[in-house]
N, C-alpha and C positions, 0 to 999 in steps of 0.2 A: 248405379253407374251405367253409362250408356255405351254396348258392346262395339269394338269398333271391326268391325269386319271390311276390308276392303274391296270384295266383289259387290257386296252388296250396295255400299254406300259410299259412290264414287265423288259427291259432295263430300262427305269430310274427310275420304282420302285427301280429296288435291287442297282442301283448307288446314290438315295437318302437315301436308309436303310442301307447302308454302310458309306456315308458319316456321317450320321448322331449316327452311333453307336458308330464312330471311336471318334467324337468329344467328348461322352458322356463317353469312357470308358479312354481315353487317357489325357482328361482335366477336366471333372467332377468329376468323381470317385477318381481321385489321390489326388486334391483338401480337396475331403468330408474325406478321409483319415487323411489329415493332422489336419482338425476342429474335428475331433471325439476320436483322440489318446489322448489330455489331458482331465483331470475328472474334475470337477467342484472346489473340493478342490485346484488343481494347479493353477485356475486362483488369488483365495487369494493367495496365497503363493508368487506367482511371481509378481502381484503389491507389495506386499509389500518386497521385494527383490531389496535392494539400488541398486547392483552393474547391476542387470538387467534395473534398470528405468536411471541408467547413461549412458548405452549404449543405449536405445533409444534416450537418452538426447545428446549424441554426433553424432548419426543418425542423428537428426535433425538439429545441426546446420551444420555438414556436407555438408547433403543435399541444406540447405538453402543458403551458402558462395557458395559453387561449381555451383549449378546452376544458382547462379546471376552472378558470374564473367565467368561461358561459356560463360554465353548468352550477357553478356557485351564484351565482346571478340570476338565471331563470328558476334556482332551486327556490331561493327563496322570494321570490318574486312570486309565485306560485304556490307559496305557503302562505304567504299573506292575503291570496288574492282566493285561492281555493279553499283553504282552509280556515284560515281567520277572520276571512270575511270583514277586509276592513272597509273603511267609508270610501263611499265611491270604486269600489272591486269591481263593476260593471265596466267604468269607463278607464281601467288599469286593464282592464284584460283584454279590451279591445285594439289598444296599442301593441304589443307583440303580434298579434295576427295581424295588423296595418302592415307593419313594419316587415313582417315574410314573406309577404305578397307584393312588396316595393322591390323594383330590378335592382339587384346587388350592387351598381356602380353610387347608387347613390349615396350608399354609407362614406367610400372609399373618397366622393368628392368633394364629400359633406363636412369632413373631416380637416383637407385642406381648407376651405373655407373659413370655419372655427378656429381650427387651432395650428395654423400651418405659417408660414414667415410672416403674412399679411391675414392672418387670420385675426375675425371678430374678436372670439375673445382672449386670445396670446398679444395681439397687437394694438387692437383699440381699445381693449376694457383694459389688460392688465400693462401694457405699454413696456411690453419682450419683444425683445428680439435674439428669440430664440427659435430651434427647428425642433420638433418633435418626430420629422421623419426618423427611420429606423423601427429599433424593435418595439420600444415604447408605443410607437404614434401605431404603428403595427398591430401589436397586442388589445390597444384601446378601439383600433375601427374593428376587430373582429369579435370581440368582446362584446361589442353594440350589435354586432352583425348577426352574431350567433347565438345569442343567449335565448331568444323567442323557441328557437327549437327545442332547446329544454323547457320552457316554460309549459312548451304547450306537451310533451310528456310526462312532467313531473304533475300537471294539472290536474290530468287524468288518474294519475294514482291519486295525487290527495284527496279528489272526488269521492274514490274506491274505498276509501282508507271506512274498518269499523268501528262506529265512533263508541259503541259500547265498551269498547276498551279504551278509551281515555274514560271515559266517567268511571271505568270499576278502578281505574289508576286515582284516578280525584276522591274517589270515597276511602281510598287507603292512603291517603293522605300526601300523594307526592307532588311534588311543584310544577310549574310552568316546562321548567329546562328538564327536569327530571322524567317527564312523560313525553316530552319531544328527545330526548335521548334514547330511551327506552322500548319505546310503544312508537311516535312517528318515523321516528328515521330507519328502524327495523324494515315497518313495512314498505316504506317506500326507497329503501334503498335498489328494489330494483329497478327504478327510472331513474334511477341517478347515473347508476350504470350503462343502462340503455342510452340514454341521452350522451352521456361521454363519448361510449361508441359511436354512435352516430353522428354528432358532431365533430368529432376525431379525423372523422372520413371527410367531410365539409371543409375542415381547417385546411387538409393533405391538399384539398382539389381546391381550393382558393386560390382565383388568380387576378382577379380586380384590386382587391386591397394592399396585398403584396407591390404590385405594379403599381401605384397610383402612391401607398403610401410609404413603403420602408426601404428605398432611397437606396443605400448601400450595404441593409441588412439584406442580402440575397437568399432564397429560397428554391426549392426543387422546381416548385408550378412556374416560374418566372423563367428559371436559370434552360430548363427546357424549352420555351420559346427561344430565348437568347441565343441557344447555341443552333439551331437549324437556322433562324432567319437571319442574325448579324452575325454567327461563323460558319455559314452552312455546313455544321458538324454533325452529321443522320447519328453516326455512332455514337455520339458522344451524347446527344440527344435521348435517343433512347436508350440510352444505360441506366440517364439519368432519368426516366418514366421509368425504366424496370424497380429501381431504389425506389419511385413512390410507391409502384406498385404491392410493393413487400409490404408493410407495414397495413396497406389501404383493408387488401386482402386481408388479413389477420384480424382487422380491428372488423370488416365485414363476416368471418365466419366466428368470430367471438360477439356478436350481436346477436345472429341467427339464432346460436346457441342459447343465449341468453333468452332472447323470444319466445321460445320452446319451454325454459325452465320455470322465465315467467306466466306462461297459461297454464301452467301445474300446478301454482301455486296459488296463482288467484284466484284459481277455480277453486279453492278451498277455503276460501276468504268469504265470509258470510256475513248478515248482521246489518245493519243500517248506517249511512253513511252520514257525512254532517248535515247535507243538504235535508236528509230524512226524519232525522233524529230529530232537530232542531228549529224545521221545515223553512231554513234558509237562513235563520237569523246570525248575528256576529257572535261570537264568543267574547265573555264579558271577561276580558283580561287585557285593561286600558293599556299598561305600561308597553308589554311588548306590540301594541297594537298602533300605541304612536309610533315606536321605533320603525314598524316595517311598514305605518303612513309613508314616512318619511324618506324610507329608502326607494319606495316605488315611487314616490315624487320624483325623487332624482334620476332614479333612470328613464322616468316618464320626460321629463324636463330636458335629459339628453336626446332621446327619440326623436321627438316635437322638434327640437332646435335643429337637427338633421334636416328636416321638412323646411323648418323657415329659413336656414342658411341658403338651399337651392333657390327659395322664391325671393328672395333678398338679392342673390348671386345672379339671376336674371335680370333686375331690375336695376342694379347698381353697374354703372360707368367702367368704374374700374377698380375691382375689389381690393377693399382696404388703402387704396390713393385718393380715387374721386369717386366718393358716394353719392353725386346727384342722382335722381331720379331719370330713368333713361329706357326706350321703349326697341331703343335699335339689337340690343340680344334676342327678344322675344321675333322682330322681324327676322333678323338672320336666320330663322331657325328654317325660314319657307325654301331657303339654297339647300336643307337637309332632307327635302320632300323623297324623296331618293330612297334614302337610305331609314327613313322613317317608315315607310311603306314594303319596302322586303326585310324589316325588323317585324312588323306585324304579321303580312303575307307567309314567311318563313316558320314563322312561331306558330300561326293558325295550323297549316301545312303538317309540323310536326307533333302539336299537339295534339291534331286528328288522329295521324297515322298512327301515333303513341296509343291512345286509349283505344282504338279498333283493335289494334296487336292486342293490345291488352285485355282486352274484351273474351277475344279469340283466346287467346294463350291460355288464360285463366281456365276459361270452359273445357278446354282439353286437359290441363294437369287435374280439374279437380272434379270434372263431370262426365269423363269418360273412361274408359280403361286404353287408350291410344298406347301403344310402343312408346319410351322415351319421355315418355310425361315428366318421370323423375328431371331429365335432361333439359326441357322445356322450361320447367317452373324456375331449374337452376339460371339455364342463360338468361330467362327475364330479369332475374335479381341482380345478375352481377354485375352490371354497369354502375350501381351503388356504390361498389367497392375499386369500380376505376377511375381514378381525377379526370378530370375536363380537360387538361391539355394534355395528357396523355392519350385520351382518344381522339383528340386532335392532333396529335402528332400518326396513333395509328391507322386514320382516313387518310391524311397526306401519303403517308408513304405506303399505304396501298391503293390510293389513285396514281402513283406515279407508277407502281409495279403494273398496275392493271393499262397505266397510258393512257388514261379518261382524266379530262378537259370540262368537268361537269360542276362548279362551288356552289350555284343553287341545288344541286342535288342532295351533295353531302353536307350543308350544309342542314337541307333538311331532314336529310338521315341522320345525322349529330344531335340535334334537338331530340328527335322521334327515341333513340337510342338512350342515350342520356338520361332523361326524363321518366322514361317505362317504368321505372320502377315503383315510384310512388306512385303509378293509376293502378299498375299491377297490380299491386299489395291492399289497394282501398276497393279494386273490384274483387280479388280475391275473396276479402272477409264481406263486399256484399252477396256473394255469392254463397257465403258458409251460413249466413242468415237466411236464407230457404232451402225449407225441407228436402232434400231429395226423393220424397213421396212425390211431387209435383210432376218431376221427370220421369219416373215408374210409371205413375197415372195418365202423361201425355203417351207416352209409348207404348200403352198398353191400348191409343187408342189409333195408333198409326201414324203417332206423328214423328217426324225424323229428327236427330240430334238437332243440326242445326234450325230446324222448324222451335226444337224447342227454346234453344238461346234465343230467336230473335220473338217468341210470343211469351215466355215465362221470364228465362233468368234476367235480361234486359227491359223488360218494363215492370218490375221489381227493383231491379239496380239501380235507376234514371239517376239518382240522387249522388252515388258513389262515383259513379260513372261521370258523371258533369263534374262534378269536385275534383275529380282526376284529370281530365281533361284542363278545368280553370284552371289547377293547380301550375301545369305543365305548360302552360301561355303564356302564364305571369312569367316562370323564370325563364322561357323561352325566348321573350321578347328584352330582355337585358343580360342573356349567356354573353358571356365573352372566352372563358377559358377553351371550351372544342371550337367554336367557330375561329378563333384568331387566327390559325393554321390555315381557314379553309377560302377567307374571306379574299378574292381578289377586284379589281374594277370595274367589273361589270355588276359584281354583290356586294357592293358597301352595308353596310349593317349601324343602325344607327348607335349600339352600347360600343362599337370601335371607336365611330367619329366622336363620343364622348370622350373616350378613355386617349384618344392622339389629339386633343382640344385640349384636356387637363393639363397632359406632358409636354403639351408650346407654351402652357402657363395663359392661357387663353379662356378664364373662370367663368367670363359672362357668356361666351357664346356654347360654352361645355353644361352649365347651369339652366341655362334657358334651352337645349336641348335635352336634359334629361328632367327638364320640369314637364315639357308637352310630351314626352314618351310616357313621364308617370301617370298624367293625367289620362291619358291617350287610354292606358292598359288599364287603368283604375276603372275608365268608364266601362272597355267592353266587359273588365270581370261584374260590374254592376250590371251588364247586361246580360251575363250567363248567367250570372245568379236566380236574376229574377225569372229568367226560361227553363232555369235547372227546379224551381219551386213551381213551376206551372207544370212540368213536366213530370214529377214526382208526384203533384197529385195526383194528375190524369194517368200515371202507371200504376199505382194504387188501386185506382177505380177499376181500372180495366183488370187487375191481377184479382179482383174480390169474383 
């Protein structure tokens, strides 16, 4: 650990009183704003306020249907593709990671599209005329939306999983369902869990799908815009964030927990896994092998048709009336130049600032002995645990406390905030993957903390470090839930002009705007990528 003395080392003084001021004024203070705007009188009022305890009430089961059938979804999706290794598992597993790294609105418009009064296939294939808005249509896009998240934790245990214990379960003669009772779902129940949490938290802060698809099924992330901007209701507003709050927070500090329990455990987990044992090949048990072809067909096939509905929805006249072919949506898009370029600019912006903080933070909680480090590592984490238009409600109303006239600001402190936590958590554990011998031996030869983060721990990291970063772009450049609050006419943002294009019922020009943002973000993550792999080797070299 590297001593932090403040006479000495006035560099990482003023880089830990900066870090530490930023977290206190950008995540504490916006927070204490939101707990302190309603008066003691609104909290009677609003318990006893039907149509508010029905919207929690539909919160919840929301929350509780959507998060069982992700995580029921990406489980076995995951098992098929990790573990069973069926035909074609390369090109099944490449779709949930497509699909995470696609800006959130497009499930929600993709949705309409399909299956909504003029949708493909409610309308023209099965010739309904019916709505699927509400809970239903609701349940279904977030269910698409979120299941990748579990796939891609429950993946990584099935990876882990010791296959020597199914073969000593097979040589004692027990079945298919009987060693996947027994023996898999044992060990990897704990990313079934983990996943639940984490998605739980995801569902809470949902505010695209909600808004776009469940109509009159009202929700807390929704109901909280609604009451500031069409009742300008501050109190009412944020009572109704404190309620998300509650839940978001619980299901974050029973995660954490869980995190902890899981590295005690696996670390006791030994033995060869199936990739090892079996040095990649399928497991030879056709029956349930067709079965979960089958199923990853199907969700593959809803995926995919998510993708082809938006580039159909740009191309097509006027969706589900007149399908000629027609080139005027994909023009229209060049009036969104605007708002297309401080979607990018903002995101780049925040996704910087996010992984530098993060950079910095991490080095201090886990590479120094700093004051407060405990306090540090916590504030990083906790914007996890607070919904998006919750922190969108608490930037507004402490730019109004504070009397700043700044929405590209906060706007890009929204993202930067928001977002930290996943670069945190992936710089984190690249940081936990080098010795701390490294840092002993620079300092033992004069060289200073921060000498050391910017020549050891970071050209080690490159790899973590860009994935964090990429990560934070992507969903940067299609956030809707904290910018909503923030966004006014001078900052248009182009995942708004989507989301108020959907809501005029205006499918081609909403389509053909969020086909060239996809494209848009697709290309530059293919362009970090391939810099984050040049970049990683030459950190390598230089770290040898």
């Amino acid at each position: 650990m590297t001593n932090f003395i403040k006479g000495k080392d006035k560099a990482l003084y003023a880089v830990w009183c900066f870090c530490l001021l930023f977290l206190l004024l950008f995540i504490v203070f916006p927070l204490l704003c939101v707990f302190l705007q309603p008066k003691i009188s609104d909290f009677a009022q609003f318990f006893s306020n039907k149509r508010y305890l029905q919207i929690i009430a539909n919160t919840a089961l929301e929350c509780v249907c959507s998060t069982s059938l992700s995580v029921l979804v990406g489980y076995f999706f995951a098992y098929a593709v990790a573990f069973k290794r069926i035909p074609g598992a390369k090109f099944f597993a490449s779709l949930p990671v497509l699909h995470l790294i696609t800006p959130p609105f497009v499930g929600g418009l993709a949705f309409i599209l399909l299956v909504g009064r003029q949708g493909f296939i409610t309308k023209t294939i099965l010739h309904l005329d019916i709505s699927l808005y509400g809970f239903w249509g609701l349940l279904l896009a977030q269910v698409l939306c979120f299941f990748p998240m579990a796939y891609l934790i429950c993946a990584q245990s099935f990876a882990a999983v010791n296959y020597n214990l199914v073969l000593a379960a097979q040589n004692m003669g027990a079945g298919n369902f009987k060693i996947f009772r027994t023996v898999i779902l044992p060990l990897t129940k704990p990313a079934i869990l983990s996943s639940a949490l984490f998605i739980g938290v995801s569902v809470l802060s949902d505010f695209g799908n909600p808004m776009i698809v469940a109509g009159r099924f009202k929700v807390l992330a929704v109901e909280i815009y609604t009451q500031l901007t069409g009742w300008i209701n501050c109190s009412a507003s944020a009572l109704l964030g404190i309620s998300l709050l509650i839940p978001s927070t619980g299901l974050f500090i029973a995660q954490n927990h869980l995190q902890k329990l899981n590295f005690e455990k696996t670390a006791t987990i030994g033995g060869k896994s199936l990739l090892q044992a079996e040095g990649g090949k399928a497991q030879n048990d056709a029956k349930s092998r067709i079965v979960l072809f089958v199923f990853c067909s199907v969700i593959s096939v809803c995926v995919l048709a998510q993708f082809a509905a938006i580039i159909a929805g740009s191309f097509e006249q006027l969706w589900g009336i007149k399908t000629n072919f027609t080139t005027e949506h994909i023009k229209a898009v060049a009036r969104y130049g605007r708002e297309i370029k401080n979607s990018l600019i903002f995101a780049l912006c925040g996704a910087t600032l996010s992984t530098i903080l993060s950079c910095v933070a991490a080095f201090l909680a886990q590479r120094t002995n700093v004051p407060l480090k405990k306090c540090i590592d916590s504030l990083c984490q906790l914007p996890s645990a607070v919904p998006g238009s919750l922190f969108g409600l608490a930037f507004s109303l402490a730019a109004n406390i504070l009397h700043l006239r700044a929405p590209a600001f906060f706007i890009i402190i929204a993202i930067t905030v928001g977002f930290m936590p996943f670069s945190y958590r992936i710089i984190c554990s690249s940081y936990a993957q080098i010795k701390p011998n490294l840092d002993a031996a620079a300092q033992t030869l004069g060289q200073k903390p921060l000498g050391i983060l910017a020549t050891i721990l970071l050209p080690l990291s490159v790899e973590g470090v860009f994935s964090g970063m990429v990560y934070n772009f992507a969903r940067g450049v299609g956030t809707v839930s904290a910018v909503i609050f923030l966004v006014s006419f001078k900052t248009p943002l182009a995942s708004i002009a989507i989301l108020n294009l959907a809501e005029q019922g205006d499918w081609g020009k909403s389509a053909a705007l969020a086909l060239v943002l996809t494209i848009i973000t697709f290309l530059i993550l293919a362009l970090g990528k391939a810099l984050s792999s040049r970049l990683t080797t030459k950190g390598k070299t230089d770290g040898k």
